[in-house]
Structure formats: structure tokens, C-alpha cells
C-alpha positions in Angstrom: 0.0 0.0 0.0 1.1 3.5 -1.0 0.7 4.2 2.5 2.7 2.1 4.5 5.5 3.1 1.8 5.1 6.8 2.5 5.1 6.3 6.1 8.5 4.4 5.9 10.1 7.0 3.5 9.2 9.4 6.0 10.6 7.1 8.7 14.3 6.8 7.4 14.6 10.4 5.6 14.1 12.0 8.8 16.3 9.8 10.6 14.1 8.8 13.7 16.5 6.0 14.3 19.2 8.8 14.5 18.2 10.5 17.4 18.2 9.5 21.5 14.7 10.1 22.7 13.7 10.4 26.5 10.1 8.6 25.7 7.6 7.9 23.0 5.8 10.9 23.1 8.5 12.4 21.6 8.7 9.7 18.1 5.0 9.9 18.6 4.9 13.7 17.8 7.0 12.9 14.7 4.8 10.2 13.4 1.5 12.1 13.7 3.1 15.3 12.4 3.5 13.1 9.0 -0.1 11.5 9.2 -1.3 15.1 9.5 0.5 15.9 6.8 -0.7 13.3 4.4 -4.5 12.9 5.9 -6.0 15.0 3.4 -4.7 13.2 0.6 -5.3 9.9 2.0 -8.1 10.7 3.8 -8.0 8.8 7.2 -9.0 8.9 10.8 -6.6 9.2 13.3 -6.5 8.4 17.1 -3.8 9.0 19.7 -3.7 7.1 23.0 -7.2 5.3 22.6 -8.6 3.0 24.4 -8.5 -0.3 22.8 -11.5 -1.6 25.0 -13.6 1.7 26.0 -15.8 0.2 29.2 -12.5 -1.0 30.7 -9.3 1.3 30.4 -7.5 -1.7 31.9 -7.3 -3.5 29.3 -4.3 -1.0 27.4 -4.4 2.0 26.1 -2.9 2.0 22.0 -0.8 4.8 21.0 -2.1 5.7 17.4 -4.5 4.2 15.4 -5.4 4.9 11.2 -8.6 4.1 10.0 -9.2 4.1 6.1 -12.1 3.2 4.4 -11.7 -1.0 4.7 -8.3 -1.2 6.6 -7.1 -0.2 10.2 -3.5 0.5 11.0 -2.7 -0.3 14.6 0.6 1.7 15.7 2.7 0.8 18.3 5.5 3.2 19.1 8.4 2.2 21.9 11.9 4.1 22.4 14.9 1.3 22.9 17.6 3.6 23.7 16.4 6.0 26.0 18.7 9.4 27.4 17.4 7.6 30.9 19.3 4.5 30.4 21.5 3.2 33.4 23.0 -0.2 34.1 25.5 -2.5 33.2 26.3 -4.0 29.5 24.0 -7.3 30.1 21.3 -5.6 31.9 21.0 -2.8 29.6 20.9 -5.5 26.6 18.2 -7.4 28.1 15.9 -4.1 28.8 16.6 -3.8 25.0 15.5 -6.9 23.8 12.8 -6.8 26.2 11.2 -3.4 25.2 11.7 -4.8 21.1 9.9 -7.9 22.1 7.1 -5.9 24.1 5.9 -3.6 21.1 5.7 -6.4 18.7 3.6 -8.1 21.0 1.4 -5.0 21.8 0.9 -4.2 18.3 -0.4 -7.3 17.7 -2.4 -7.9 21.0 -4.0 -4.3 20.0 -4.5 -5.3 16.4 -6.4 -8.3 17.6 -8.8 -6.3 19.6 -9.3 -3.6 17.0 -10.2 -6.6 14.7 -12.8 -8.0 17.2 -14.2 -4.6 17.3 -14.3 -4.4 13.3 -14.5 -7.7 11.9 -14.9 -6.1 8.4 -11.8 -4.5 8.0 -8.5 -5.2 7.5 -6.5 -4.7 10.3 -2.7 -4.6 10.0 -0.2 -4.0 13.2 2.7 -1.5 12.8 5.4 -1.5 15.8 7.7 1.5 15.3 11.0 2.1 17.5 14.0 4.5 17.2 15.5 1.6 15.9 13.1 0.2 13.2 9.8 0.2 11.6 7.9 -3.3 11.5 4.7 -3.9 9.6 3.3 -7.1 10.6 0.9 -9.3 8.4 -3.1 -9.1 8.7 -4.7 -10.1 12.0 -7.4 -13.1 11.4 -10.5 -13.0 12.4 -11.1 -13.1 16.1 -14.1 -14.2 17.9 -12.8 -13.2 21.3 -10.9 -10.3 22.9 -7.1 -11.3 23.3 -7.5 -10.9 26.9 -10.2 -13.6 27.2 -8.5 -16.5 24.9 -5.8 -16.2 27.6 -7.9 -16.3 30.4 -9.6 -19.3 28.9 -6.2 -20.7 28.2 -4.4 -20.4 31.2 -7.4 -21.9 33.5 -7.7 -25.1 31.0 -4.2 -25.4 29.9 -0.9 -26.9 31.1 2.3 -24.7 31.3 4.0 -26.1 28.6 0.7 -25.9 26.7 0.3 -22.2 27.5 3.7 -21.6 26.2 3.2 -24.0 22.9 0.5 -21.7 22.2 2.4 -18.3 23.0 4.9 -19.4 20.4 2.3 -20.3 17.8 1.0 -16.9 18.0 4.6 -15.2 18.5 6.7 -17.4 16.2 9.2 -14.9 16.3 10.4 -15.0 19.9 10.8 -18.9 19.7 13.8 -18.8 18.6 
């Protein structure tokens, strides 16, 4: 999609990887300057810091969301190498790996409930760092909220079951 191409473009000519960030407002503000930018032409909605499930603001709170005629962008931003960073060599590689793992999983876990909510649409999860920009394949339909398949799972489920599935859904961080 001409889109997601424009959005990348964006991405590496203004060298957001290039810069040391304190949080994600601060990527975030880039980003949505460009969707500003290109919303008349493209002619999309846009939602910063929504609520992916609106009766219960427990459930996570999705930092942008792009909503074209038949497709949904879900956009998960994270900064890896923050100006706050402290710690040794190890420790300050595992936070790393931790915090790339983390948006990749709450882009799709948002994706999935955005598709619940629109089962209609094409729904696609982005996760964008000051590292890279991901875009992840189509979420499948969903029947249930992400947060209720795990319930379900975890009360019916052994551990090594749980984490068979996890891995299924997450193929990526089996390795």
C-alpha cells in the first residue's frame, strides 16, 4: 500500500533511528506530524492514545490508530535507547530486547482487539522504534478479545501448553 511506503520513506529520511529520545511521546509527535501531513490526501482517521476496549481502560491504552475506508492501521511506538538509560552492559541488553519484544507483541495484542471490534476491516499492526519500523501481516478474524482467549487458556491449559501456544501466536520470539 502506498501508504505504509510513505510512512516508511518518512521514517528513514528524517532519521528517527538517528536521534536518543527520552520517551515515545517524543517519536510519537514525529509520526502524527506526518499522518497530519498526508491525511487530506489519503483521507484517514486518526486516534492518539485510545482505548482499545472503552468500558474497561485496563485493558491498554494503543498509541495511534489509522482508520481508512476498509483497513485499520494499529501503531505501536516504543523508544529502545532512551537518554534515561542506566545499568551494566547485560542488563542494559536485556531491557533492549525486552522493550523490542514488548511492542511487537502489543501491536499485535491491540491489532487483535481492534479486529474484534471491526471484523470487516482489514486490520494490520505496525510497531515502530527509534531503531526500526515493522509492519506485521493481517490479524485473522477473532471471535474473542485477546484478553479472554488467555484467560480461557491459562485456567484449562498446562504450562507447557500455554507456552506451545504463545509461540504459535509469537513465532518470532521462539527462537
Amino acid at each position: 500500500m502506498v501508504f505504509v511506503y510513505q510512512l516508511k520513506h518518512y521514517y528513514t529520511k528524517t532519521h528517527v533511528s538517528n536521534f536518543m529520545y527520552n520517551d515515545e511521546s517524543e517519536i510519537a509527535k514525529q509520526i502524527l506530524h506526518f499522518l497530519k501531513k498526508k491525511q487530506h490526501i489519503f483521507n484517514y482517521k486518526i486516534e492518539y492514545e485510545y482505548p482499545i476496549y472503552p468500558k474497561q481502560i485496563n485493558k491498554g491504552i494503543g498509541d495511534i490508530r489509522i482508520t481508512f475506508n476498509n483497513v485499520i492501521f494499529v501503531i505501536e511506538l516504543k523508544v529502545i535507547h532512551s537518554n534515561r538509560s542506566c545499568g551494566s552492559g547485560k542488563t542494559e541488553r536485556t531491557s533492549r530486547n525486552k522493550k523490542r519484544n514488548k511492542v511487537i507483541q502489543q501491536a499485535i495484542y491491540y491489532a487483535k482487539a481492534t479486529k474484534k471490534d471491526f471484523p470487516n476491516k482489514s486490520v494490520i499492526p505496525i510497531s515502530i522504534t527509534d531503531e526500526k519500523i515493522d509492519v506485521h501481516s493481517e490479524v485473522s478474524h477473532q471471535t474473542l478479545y485477546p484478553w479472554e482467549t488467555n484467560l480461557f487458556n491459562m485456567h484449562s491449559s498446562t504450562p507447557l501448553q500455554i507456552q506451545n501456544e504463545y509461540f504459535k501466536e509469537f513465532p518470532s520470539l521462539s527462537k
